[in-house]
Structures are given as structure tokens and as C-alpha cells.
N, C-alpha and C positions, 0 to 999 in steps of 0.2 A: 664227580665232576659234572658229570649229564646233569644232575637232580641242580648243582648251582647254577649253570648256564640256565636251565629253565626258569627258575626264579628272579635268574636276572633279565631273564628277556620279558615273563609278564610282571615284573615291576617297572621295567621301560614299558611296556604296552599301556601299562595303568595310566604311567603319570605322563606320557603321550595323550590319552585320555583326555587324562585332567586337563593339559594343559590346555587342547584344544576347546574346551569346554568352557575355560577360563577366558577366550580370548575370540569366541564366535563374535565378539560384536566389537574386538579390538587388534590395533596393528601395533608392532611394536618395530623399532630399529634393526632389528633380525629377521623383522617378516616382510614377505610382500605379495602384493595382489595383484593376480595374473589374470589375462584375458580368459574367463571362463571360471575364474575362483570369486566368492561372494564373502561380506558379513554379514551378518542379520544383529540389527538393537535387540535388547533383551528380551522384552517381550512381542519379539516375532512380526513388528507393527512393518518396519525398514530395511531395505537391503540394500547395499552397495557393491557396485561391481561393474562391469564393460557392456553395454546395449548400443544398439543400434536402431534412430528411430524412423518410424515409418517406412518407408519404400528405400531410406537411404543403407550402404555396405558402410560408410564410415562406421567408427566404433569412437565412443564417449565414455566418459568415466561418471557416473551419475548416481543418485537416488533416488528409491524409487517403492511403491507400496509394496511389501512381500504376500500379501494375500488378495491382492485384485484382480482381478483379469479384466482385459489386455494390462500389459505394464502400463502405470502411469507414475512417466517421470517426475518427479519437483522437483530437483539439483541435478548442475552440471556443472562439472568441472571443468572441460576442457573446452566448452562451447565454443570459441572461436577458433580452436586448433584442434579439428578432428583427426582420428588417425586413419589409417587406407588401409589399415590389417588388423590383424588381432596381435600386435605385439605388444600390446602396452602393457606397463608394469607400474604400478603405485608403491612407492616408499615412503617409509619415514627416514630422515634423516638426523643426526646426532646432535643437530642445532635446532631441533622440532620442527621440520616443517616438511610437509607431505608433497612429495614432487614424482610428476606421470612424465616417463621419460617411454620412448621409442628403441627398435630394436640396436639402432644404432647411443642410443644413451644421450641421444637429442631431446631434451628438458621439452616439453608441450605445456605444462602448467607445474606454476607450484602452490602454495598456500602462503610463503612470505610469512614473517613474522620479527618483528624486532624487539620481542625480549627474549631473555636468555633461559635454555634448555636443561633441567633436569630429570635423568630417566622419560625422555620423550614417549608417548603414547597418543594414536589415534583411534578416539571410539566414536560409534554411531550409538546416538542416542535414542530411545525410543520416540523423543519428538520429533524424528528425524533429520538432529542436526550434528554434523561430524564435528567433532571438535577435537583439536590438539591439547593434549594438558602436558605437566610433570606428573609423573609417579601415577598415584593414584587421587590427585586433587582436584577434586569433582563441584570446586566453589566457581563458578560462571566469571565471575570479575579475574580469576586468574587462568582462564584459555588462554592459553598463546596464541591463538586462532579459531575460531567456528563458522561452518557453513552460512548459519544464519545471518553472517553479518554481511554475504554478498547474495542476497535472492536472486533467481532466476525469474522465472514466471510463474512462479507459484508462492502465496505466502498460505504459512500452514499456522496452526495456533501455537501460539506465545514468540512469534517471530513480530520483530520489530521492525514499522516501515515510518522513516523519517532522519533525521539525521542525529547524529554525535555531534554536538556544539564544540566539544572538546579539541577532537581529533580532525573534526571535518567529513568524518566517516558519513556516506548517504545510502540509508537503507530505501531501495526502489526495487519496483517489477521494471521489468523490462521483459516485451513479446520475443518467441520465436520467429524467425522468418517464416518459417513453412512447420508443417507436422512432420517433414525430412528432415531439418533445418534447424535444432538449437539455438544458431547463433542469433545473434540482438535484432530484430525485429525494429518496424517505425515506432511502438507503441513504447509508453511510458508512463508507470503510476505512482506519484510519488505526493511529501508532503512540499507545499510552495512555501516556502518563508518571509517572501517578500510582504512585507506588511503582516496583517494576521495572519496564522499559520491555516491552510487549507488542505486537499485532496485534487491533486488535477489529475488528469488525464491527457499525453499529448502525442499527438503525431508531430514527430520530430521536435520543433519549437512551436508548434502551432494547439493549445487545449482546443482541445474536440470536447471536451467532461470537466465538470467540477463540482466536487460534492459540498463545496461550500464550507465555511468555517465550525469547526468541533464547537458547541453550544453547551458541552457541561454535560448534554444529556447523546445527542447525535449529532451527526452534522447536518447543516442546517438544510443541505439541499438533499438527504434524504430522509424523508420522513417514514420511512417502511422500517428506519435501524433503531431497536429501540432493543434491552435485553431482555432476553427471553430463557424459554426452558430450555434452550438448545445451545446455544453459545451466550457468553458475555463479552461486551465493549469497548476497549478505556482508551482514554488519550492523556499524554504526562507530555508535562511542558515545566522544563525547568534550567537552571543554569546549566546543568551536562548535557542536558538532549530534550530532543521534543521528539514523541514519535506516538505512532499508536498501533494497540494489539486486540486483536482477539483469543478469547479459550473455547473450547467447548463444557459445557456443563460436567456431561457424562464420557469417562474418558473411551466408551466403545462408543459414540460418534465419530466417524472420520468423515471430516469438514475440511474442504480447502475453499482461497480464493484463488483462482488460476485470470493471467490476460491476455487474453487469444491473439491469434496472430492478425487476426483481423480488427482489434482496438477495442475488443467487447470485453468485461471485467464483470465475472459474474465468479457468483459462489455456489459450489457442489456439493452433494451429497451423497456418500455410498451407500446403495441401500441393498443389504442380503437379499432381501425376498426378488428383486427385481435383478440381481448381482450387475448390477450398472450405476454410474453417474447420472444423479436427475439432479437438476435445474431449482437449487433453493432460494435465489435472488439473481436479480442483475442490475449494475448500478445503472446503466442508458435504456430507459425505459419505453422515451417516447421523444417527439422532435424538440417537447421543451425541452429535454437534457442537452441537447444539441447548443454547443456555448454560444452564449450574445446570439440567440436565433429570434431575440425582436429588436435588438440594436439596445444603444444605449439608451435609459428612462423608456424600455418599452418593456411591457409583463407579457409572457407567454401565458396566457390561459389555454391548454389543454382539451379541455368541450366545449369548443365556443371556435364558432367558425366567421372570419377568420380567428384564427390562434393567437396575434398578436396584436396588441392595443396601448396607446401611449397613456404611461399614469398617468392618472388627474392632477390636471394643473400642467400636462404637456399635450406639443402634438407635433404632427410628424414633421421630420425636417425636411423631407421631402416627398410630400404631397402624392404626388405624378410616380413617385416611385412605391409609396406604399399603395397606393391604387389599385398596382402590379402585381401584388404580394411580394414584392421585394422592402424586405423589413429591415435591411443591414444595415442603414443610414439611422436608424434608430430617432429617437426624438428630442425634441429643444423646449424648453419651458415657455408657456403663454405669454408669460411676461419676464424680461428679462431682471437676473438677480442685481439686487443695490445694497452692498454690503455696507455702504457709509449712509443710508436711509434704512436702512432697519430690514431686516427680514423675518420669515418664521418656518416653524416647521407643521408638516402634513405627518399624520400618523397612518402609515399602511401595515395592515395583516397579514397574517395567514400567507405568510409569501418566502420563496427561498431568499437569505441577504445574498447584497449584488456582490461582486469577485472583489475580493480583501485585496487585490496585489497594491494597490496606494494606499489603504489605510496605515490608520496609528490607533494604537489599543494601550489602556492600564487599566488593569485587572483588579486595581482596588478605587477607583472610585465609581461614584454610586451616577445613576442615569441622571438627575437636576444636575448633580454638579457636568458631565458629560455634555448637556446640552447647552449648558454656560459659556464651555468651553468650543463649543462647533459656532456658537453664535459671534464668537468673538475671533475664529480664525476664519476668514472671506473664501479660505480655497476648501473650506467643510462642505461639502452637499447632502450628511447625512450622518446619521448618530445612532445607535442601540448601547444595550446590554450583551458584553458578550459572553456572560452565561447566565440563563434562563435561569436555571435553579433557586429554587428557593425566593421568589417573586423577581429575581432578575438581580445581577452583579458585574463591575465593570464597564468600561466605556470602551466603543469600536467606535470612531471617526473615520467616516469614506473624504477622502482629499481627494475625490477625480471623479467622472460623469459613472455613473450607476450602471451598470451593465451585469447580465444574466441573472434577469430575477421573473419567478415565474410562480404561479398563483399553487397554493398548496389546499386542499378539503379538507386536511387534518396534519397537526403538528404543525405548523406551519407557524414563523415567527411573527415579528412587527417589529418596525423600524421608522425613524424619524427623518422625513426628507426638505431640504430647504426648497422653501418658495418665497416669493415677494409676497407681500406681507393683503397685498388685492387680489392676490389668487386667494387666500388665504378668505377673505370676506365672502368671495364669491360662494366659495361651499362648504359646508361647515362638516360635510361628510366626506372623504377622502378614501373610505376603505379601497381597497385595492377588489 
């Protein structure tokens, strides 16, 4: 009888074992995750489980790199509803969806989900994104739910920022208030849809940043993003969703983009030898990133003092105020436009194009035809290619005064601007 009881106890000890072995990196409807119990993704990259950030006692339910020091979080669960103790408890539930209740069984966040549940399971992925499946169906289009599709402040590679056409779903950063402070911050980094699709950057409703419309190759206002050995690019724009991602090359790079609490969006890099975050990019560089910071039809030149100057074939709308270095009045053209006398267009370089939020784009015709069409519609002020590729494809129409465009030394586009047709004679060089 002893000799059975043993055997039955280490074949529960085994497949105890096992099971936890089986399930380090998943929740299931029987299990839950308690203040001071973790997962870790497979290969060890993620962990989830209850932190506390900064200076602050509250406790959040987050993820977060398993091999960095300090913690650095990228998900939060319950950012607007922290807990005051350590009693939070993570479930899954029998209609799949993951809900962080209190010690009183007061719901703080759930996951939501509106398809329906078989054998519910929650795993943390090695890309670090939680996801809810059935069973064991590991096909992305069939989550019930995934982290990835609500970012915090941090986007990690193959996370997608822009929106689902479909559903209405918006993938954005949004800042922390404080380094205490989880919850939603002024800042916000998202795709703009109005007119051609771009990159803003905003405190509250106000762009502080814009990196300009995706060109096929980068976006147009940053000429530093180009791929490389270290990560690649993309942007997808189609009937279900427009949005854009990054990978890293090499899967032992860890690469984020994080946006500070303070509106600064920059991308980091872990690096062993230094066992710290150093500084791989940042999208606001200098005052030209600073939006509309020579007004409208004004170009930000960068080494050139003053910094800001009204394209050729403009001047300032107000005199006595740019005197001042106050540039926010921006500029009006020389001679006023005559769309039923005829006008023409100026060709400027090497420059970031002005803020897409009034254009109109199609993506299959070709720049003559493009500029046909900007000559025959009065509220056109200006015409490109919007992608470069391959000597240039598609037509961008700006319908409204030109604003945030600044001189580029390399990578830097060209764009068609309307003028009266005696600006036009005067000078037969226009570069920007």
C-alpha cells in the first residue's frame, strides 16, 4: 500500500510538473494570477504580472521586459483604474475574456470581446503581446482579443499603429502622465486620416509633430527612416486598415518606440555591454519639427539664420511681425492667384510636403495627368507624386494654404505649387 501511495504521489508530482511547464506562459479558466505570481513568453523575452511604477504604492497589472533592469514596462492593463493593495487577481473567464477584479470582486478592467468562446486560453507571446485564443489556435485573425490592439506607450515590433477601417478599431500611443503615473497623458501618436494618411503627434487636439505622409519609401518628414540592418519599415493601406509597423532584423535586438510623458517619441535600444537604454532616434529633432513654425507658405530652413523664409513667389503677411521673429502669420503670395486667367506651378525640392489634413490623393494616376487636374480645380495650391518609387506614382492634391514644410539636405521630396502665371516669368528657378 506505502509502495502505491508513493507512486501515486510522484506521478501527481510529475505531471504537476508538467503541467506547469506547459502553461508558464498561459492562463486558463481554472487559473489565476495573483499579486506576486508572474508568466513569462516562451522564450523568456516577457513577463506579466502586478508592478508598481515609480515612486507610486498603487499596483497595475502590466508587461514588461523579463531580462532588463529596471523594469520597463510596455502594457497596462488597468492604467486608469489602479489598485491601493496588492489584491488583484487576473482571470479568465468561460466567455474568454480576461478581467482584474479586487479583493471585493469589483471588476477594474476586462479585455471585452464579442466573439464567442471555446476552451478560453490566455498566453503571452514572445512579441510581447497577450492574447486571448480558443483551445490552442494560434492563427492572429482568430484572437478573441490581443494586447496589441490597445498600445499604451510603447509600440514594440510588429505592433500595429493606425486604424481598422472595418471595425473603427484605432491603434495609438498615448503618454503616461508621470513615470508614477500610467494613466493617459497629453500626448498622442497616431495615423491622421483626414485627407492623405500621415503621423501626427498631439497635445491634446493641438499637433506639436508631423512626420508627414508615408512616400513608398519613409515618411516624408523624416528623412533619417530609411531600412536598415537593424530594423525594417512598412506602411499598408487598404480597404480593411491603413496602418504602419516595424520588425527588427535580428530577433536578439530589443527595439522599442516609447512617448514620453513629456510629447518626445523617440526609439531605444537595449544594449548588453552598457545594460541600459541608449537613444537610437528621435522623431523632434530641432525647431523645424516644431508644426507650422514658419506659418503657412513659409519653409523652415534649419542653418540659416533667421530659420524661417517665405517661398519664392511669397512674402510675409505680416511684415512688422516677421521683423519680430514672430513667423506664425506665415506668408501670402506676390501676386494674387487667377484661376479663370490661367496659372502655373513652381517646382520646389528637397523639402518635407506641407500637412496632408485637406488634400485629395489617387494612387493610380500618373503626375501630367495629376497636374491637369490641380490646374483645373481653383481650390488646388499644389500637386506631387505620392510615392516616389520607382521615378514617382500617384497624385496628392493640397486643397488649402501649405503649411509645415521645411528644407531637407538629403532625401528630401519636390512638390508642385501654384503661382500666377508673372510670378512664374519672373524667375525661372524656384528651388526651395
Amino acid at each position: 500500500m506505502n509502495a502505491l501511495r508513493t507512486v501515486v504521489f510522484v506521478f501527481s508530482y510529475v505531471f504537476s510538473l508538467i503541467r506547469i511547464s506547459i502553461a508558464v506562459d498561459t492562463i486558463t479558466v481554472n487559473q489565476h494570477i495573483r499579486d506576486g505570481e508572474t508568466i513569462t513568453s516562451a522564450g523568456g523575452t516577457f513577463e506579466l504580472g502586478f508592478f508598481s511604477p515609480g515612486n507610486s504604492k498603487n499596483r497595475y497589472l502590466g508587461i514588461w521586459y523579463k531580462k532588463v533592469a529596471p523594469r520597463t514596462v510596455v502594457w497596462v492593463a488597468n492604467r486608469e483604474s489602479p489598485l491601493t493593495d496588492s489584491s488583484g487577481v487576473l482571470k479568465v473567464t468561460q466567455q474568454g475574456i480576461l478581467v482584474l477584479v479586487n479583493d471585493t470582486n469589483g471588476i477594474l478592467w476586462n479585455s471585452n470581446s464579442s466573439h464567442s468562446a471555446l476552451d478560453p486560453n490566455a498566453q503571452l507571446l514572445e512579441s510581447g503581446n497577450l492574447v486571448m485564443r480558443n483551445g490552442n489556435d494560434s492563427d492572429p485573425e482568430n484572437f478573441l482579443w490581443q494586447s496589441f490592439d490597445y498600445p499604451g506607450d510603447t509600440l514594440l515590433p510588429g505592433m500595429k499603429l493606425g486604424r481598422n477601417r472595418v471595425t473603427g478599431l484605432d491603434w495609438y500611443l498615448s503618454s503616461w502622465k508621470s513615470a508614477d503615473d500610467p494613466s493617459k497623458g497629453n500626448f498622442t501618436c497616431e495615423i491622421d486620416l483626414n485627407g492623405f494618411p500621415q503621423l501626427v503627434l498631439r497635445n491634446g487636439f493641438v499637433i506639436n509633430f508631423r512626420a508627414g505622409p508615408w512616400n513608398g519609401v519613409r515618411y516624408s518628414g523624416i528623412p533619417q527612416l530609411t531600412n536598415n540592418s537593424v530594423y525594417t519599415f512598412n506602411f499598408v493601406s487598404n480597404e480593411k486598415e491603413v496602418y504602419i509597423f516595424y520588425n527588427t532584423v535580428h530577433s536578439s535586438v530589443i527595439l522599442r518606440h516609447v512617448l514620453n510623458p513629456d510629447g518626445s517619441l523617440r526609439k531605444l535600444k537595449w544594449t548588453d555591454k552598457n545594460t541600459g537604454w541608449t537613444l537610437y532616434s528621435t522623431a523632434q529633432r530641432d525647431d523645424c519639427d516644431n508644426y507650422a513654425f514658419c506659418g503657412a507658405y513659409g519653409i523652415c530652413k534649419i542653418d540659416q539664420s533667421p530659420k524661417c523664409e517665405c517661398m519664392k513667389g511669397f512674402r510675409p503677411k505680416f511684415q512688422s511681425k516677421w521683423d519680430e521673429a514672430d513667423w506664425s502669420h506665415g506668408c501670402v503670395p506676390n501676386t494674387p492667384l487667377d484661376c479663370q486667367k490661367g496659372d502655373g506651378f513652381a517646382k520646389f525640392s528637397d523639402v518635407k510636403l506641407p500637412d496632408t489634413q485637406t488634400s485629395w490623393f489617387n494612387v493610380s494616376m500618373n503626375l501630367k495627368e495629376c497636374a491637369s487636374l490641380c490646374l483645373r480645380k481653383c481650390t488646388c495650391t499644389a500637386y506631387a507624386n505620392s510615392d516616389i518609387r520607382g521615378g514617382g506614382s500617384g497624385c496628392l492634391l493640397w486643397l488649402g494654404d501649405l503649411i509645415d514644410i521645411r528644407e531637407f539636405t538629403q532625401n528630401g521630396q519636390e512638390f508642385y505649387v501654384r503661382m500666377a502665371t508673372s510670378e512664374l516669368v519672373l524667375s525661372l528657378d524656384f528651388a526651395a
